[in-house]
N, CA, C and O atoms as a MOPAC input file, in Angstrom:
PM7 MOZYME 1SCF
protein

 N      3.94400 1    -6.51100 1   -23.66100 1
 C      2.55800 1    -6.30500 1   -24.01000 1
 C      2.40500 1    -6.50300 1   -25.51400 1
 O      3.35800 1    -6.32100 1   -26.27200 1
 N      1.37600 1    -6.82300 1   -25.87900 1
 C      0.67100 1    -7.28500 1   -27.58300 1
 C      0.11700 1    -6.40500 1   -27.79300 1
 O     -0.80800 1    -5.91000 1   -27.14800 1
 N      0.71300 1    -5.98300 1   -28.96600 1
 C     -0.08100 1    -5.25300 1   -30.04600 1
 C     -0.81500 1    -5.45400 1   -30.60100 1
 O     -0.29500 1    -6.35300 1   -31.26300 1
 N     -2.12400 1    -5.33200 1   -31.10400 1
 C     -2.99900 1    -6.12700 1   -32.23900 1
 C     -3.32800 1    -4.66300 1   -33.05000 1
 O     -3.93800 1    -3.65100 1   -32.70600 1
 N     -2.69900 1    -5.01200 1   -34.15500 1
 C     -3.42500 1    -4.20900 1   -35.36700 1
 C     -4.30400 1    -4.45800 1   -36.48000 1
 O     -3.74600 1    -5.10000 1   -37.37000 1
 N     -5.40900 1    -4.17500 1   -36.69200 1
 C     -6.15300 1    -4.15400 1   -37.85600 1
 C     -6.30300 1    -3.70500 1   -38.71700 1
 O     -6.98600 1    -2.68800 1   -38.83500 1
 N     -5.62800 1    -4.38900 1   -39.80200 1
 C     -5.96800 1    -3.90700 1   -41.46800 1
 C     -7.62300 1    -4.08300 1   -41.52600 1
 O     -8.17100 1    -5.16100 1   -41.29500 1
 N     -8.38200 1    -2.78200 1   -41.89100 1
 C     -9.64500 1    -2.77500 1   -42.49500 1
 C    -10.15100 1    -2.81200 1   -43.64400 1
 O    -11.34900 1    -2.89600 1   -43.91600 1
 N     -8.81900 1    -2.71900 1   -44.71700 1
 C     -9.20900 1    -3.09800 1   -45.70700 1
 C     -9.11100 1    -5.04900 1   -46.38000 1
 O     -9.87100 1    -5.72300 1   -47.07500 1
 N     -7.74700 1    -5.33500 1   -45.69500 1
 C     -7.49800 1    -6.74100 1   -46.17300 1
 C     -7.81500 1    -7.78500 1   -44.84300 1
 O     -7.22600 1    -8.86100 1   -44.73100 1
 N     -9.02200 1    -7.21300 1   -43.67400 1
 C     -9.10500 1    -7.94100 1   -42.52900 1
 C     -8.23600 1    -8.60800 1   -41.72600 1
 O     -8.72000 1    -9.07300 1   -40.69400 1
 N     -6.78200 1    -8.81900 1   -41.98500 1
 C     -6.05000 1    -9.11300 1   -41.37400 1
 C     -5.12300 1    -8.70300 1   -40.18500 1
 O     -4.65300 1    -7.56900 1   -40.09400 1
 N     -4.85600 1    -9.85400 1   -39.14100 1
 C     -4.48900 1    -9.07300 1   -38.15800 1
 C     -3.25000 1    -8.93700 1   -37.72900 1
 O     -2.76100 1   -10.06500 1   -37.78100 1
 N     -2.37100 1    -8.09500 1   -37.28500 1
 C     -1.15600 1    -8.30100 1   -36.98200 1
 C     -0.94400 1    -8.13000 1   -35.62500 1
 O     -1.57600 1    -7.23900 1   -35.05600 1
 N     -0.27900 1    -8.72400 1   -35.09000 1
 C      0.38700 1    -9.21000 1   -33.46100 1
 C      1.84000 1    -8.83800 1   -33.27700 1
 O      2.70600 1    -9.67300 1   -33.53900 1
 N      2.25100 1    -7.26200 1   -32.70600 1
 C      3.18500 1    -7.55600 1   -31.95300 1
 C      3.37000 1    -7.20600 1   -31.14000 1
 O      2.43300 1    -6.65400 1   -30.56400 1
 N      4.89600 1    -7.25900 1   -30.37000 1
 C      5.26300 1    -6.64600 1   -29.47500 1
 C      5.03500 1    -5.17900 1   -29.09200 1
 O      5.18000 1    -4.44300 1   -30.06800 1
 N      4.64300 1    -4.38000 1   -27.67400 1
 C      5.09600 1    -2.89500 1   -27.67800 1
 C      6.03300 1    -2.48100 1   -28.11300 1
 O      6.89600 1    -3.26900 1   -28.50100 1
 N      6.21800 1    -1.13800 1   -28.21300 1
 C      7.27200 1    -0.30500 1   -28.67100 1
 C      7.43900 1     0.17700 1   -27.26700 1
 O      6.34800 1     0.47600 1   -26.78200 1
 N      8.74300 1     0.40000 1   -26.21800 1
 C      9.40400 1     1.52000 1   -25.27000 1
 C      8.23800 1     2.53700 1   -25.13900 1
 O      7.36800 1     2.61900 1   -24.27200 1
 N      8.51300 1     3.43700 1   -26.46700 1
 C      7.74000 1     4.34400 1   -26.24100 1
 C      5.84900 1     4.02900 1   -26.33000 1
 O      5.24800 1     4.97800 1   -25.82500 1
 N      5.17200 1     3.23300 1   -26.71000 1
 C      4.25500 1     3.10800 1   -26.65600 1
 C      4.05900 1     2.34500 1   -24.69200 1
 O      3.16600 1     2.88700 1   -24.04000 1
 N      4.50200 1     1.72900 1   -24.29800 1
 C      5.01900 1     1.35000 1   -23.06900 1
 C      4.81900 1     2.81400 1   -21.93500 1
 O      4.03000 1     3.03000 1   -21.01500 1
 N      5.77200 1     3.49900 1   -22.44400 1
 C      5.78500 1     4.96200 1   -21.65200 1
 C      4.78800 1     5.38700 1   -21.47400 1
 O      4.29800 1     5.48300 1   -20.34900 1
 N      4.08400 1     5.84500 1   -22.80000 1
 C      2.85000 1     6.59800 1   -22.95000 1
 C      1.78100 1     5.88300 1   -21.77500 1
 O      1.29600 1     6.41600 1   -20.77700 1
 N      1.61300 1     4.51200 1   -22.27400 1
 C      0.57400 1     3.96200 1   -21.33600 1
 C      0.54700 1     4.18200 1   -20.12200 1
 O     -0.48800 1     4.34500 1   -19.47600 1
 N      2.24100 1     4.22600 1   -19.45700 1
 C      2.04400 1     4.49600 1   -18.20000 1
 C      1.79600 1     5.96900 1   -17.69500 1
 O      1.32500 1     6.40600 1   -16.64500 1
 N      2.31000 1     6.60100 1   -18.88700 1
 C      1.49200 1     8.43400 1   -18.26800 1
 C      0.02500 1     8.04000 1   -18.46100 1
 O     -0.73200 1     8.02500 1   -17.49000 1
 N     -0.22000 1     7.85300 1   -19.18000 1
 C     -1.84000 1     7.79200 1   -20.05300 1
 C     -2.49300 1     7.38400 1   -18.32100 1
 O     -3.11900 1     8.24300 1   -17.70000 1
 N     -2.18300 1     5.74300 1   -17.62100 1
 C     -2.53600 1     5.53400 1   -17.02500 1
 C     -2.70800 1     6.09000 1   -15.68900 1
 O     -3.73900 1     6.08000 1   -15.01800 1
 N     -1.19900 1     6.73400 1   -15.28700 1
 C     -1.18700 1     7.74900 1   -14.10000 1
 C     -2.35100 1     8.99100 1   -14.27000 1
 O     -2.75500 1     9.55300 1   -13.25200 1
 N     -2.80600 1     9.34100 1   -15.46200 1
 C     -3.73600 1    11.08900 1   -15.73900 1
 C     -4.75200 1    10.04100 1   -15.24700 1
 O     -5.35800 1    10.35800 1   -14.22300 1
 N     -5.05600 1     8.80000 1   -15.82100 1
 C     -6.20600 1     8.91800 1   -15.56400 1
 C     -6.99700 1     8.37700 1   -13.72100 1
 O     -8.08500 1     8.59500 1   -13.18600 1
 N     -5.70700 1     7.60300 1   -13.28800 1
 C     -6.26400 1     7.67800 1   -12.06500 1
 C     -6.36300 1     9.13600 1   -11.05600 1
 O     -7.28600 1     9.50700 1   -10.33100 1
 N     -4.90500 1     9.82600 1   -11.36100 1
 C     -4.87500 1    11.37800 1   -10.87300 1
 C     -6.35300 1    12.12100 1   -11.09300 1
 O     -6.75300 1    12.92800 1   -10.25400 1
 N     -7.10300 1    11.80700 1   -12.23000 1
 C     -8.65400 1    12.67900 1   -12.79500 1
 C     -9.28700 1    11.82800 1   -11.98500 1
 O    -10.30500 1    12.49100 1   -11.78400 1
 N     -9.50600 1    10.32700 1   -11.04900 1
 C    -10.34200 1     9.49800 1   -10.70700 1
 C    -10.12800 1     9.95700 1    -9.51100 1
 O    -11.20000 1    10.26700 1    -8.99200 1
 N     -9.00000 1    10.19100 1    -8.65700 1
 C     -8.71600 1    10.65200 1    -7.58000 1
 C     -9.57100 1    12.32000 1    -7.68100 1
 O    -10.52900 1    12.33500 1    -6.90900 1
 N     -9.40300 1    13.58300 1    -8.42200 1
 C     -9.83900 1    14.35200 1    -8.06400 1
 C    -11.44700 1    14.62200 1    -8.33900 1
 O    -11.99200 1    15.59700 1    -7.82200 1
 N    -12.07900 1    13.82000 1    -9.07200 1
 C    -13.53300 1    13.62200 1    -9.05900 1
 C    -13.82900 1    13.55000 1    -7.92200 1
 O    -14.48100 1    14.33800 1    -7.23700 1
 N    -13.27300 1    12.41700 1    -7.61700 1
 C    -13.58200 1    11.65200 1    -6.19800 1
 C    -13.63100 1    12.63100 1    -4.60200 1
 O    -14.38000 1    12.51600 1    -3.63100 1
 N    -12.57900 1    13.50700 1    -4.85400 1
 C    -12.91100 1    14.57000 1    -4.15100 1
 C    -13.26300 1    15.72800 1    -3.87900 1
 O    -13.46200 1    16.44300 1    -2.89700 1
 N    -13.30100 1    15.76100 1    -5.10000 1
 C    -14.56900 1    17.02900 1    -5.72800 1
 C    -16.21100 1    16.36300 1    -5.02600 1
 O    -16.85400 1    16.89000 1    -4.11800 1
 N    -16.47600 1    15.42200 1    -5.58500 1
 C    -17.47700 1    15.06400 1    -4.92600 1
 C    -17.60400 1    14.86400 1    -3.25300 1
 O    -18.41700 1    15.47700 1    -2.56200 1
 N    -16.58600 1    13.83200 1    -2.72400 1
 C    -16.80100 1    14.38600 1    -1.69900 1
 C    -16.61700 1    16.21500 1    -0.68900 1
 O    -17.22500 1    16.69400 1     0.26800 1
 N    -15.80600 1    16.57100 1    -1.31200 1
 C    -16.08700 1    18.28600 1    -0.87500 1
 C    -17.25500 1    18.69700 1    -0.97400 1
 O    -17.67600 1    19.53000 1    -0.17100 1
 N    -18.30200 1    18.03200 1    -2.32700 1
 C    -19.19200 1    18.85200 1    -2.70100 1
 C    -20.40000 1    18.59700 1    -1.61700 1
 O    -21.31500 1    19.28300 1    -1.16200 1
 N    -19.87300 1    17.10100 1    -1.42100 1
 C    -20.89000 1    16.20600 1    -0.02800 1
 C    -21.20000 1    16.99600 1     0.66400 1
 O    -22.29100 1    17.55500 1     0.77800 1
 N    -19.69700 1    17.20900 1     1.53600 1
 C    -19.64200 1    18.02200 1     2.67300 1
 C    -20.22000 1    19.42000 1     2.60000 1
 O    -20.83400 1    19.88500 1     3.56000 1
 N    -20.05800 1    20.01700 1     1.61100 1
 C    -20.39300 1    21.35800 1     1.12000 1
 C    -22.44300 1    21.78700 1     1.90300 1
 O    -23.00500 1    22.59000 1     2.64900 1
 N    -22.75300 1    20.59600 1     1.04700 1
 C    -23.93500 1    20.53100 1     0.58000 1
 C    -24.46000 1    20.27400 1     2.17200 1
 O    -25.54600 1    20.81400 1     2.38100 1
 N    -23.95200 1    19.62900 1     3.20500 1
 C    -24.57600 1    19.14300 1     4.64600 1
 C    -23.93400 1    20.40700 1     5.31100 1
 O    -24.67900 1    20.91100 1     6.15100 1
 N    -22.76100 1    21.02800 1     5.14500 1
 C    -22.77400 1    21.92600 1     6.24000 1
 C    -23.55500 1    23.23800 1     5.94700 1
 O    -23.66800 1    24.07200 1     6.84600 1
 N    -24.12300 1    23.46000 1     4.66300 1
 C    -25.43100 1    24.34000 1     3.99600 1
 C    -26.83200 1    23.91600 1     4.74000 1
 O    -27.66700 1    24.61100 1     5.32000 1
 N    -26.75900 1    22.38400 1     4.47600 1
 C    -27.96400 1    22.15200 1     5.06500 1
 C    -28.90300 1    21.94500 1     3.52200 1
 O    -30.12800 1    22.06400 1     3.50600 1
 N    -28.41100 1    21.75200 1     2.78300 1
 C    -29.36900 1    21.37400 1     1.92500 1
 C    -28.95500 1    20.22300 1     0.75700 1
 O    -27.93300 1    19.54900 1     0.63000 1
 N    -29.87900 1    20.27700 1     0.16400 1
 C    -29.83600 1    18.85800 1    -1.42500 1
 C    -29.20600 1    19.13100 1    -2.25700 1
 O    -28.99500 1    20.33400 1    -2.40500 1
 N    -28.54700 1    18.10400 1    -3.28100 1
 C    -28.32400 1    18.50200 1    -4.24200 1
 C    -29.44900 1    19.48900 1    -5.27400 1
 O    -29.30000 1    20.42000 1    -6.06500 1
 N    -30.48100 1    18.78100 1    -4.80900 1
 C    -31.56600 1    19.22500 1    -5.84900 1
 C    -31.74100 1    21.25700 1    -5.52800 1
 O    -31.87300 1    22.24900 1    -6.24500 1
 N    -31.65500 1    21.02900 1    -4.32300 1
 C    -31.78200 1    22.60200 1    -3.81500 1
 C    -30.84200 1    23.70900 1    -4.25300 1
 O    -31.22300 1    24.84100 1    -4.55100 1
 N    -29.21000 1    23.17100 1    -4.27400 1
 C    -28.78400 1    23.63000 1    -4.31900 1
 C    -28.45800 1    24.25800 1    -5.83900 1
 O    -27.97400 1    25.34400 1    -6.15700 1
 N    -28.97400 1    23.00200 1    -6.73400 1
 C    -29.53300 1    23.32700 1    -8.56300 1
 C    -30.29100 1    24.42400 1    -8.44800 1
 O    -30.05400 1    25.47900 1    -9.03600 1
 N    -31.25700 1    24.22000 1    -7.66700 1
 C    -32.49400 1    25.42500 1    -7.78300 1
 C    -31.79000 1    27.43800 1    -7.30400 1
 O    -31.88500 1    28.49800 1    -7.92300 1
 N    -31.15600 1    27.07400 1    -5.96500 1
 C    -30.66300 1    28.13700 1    -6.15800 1
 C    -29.45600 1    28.46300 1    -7.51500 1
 O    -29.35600 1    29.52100 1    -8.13600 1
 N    -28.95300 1    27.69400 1    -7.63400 1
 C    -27.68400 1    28.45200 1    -9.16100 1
 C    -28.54000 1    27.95800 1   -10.24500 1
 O    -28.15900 1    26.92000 1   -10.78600 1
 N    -29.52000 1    28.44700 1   -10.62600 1
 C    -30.25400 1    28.33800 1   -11.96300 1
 C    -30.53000 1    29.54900 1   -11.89300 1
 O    -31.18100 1    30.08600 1   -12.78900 1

């Protein structure tokens, strides 16, 4: 993978290789963030289900927890 770094003071750009450890990171970095996409995902659907076996809306269900 390419690195691109930017000097902001002398605009110039530098190109290199990853580092191992920058490598690593990405792939935790990348696992949290599908693991957080996965539990949205079923947070919402729980909340789906939640909300139909109540019998009511999202909007309703705002109104009662306000």
């Amino acid at each position: 993978m390419i690195i691109a770094e930017y000097n902001t003071t002398t605009g110039e750009i530098l190109e290199r290789q990853a580092t191992t450890q920058e490598l690593a990171q990405q792939k935790i970095d990348q696992a949290e963030a599908e693991a957080k996409a996965e539990a949205e995902a079923k947070a919402a659907t729980d909340k789906a289900a939640l909300l139909a076996k109540l019998g009511i809306t999202d909007d309703e269900a705002k109104l009662l927890l306000s």
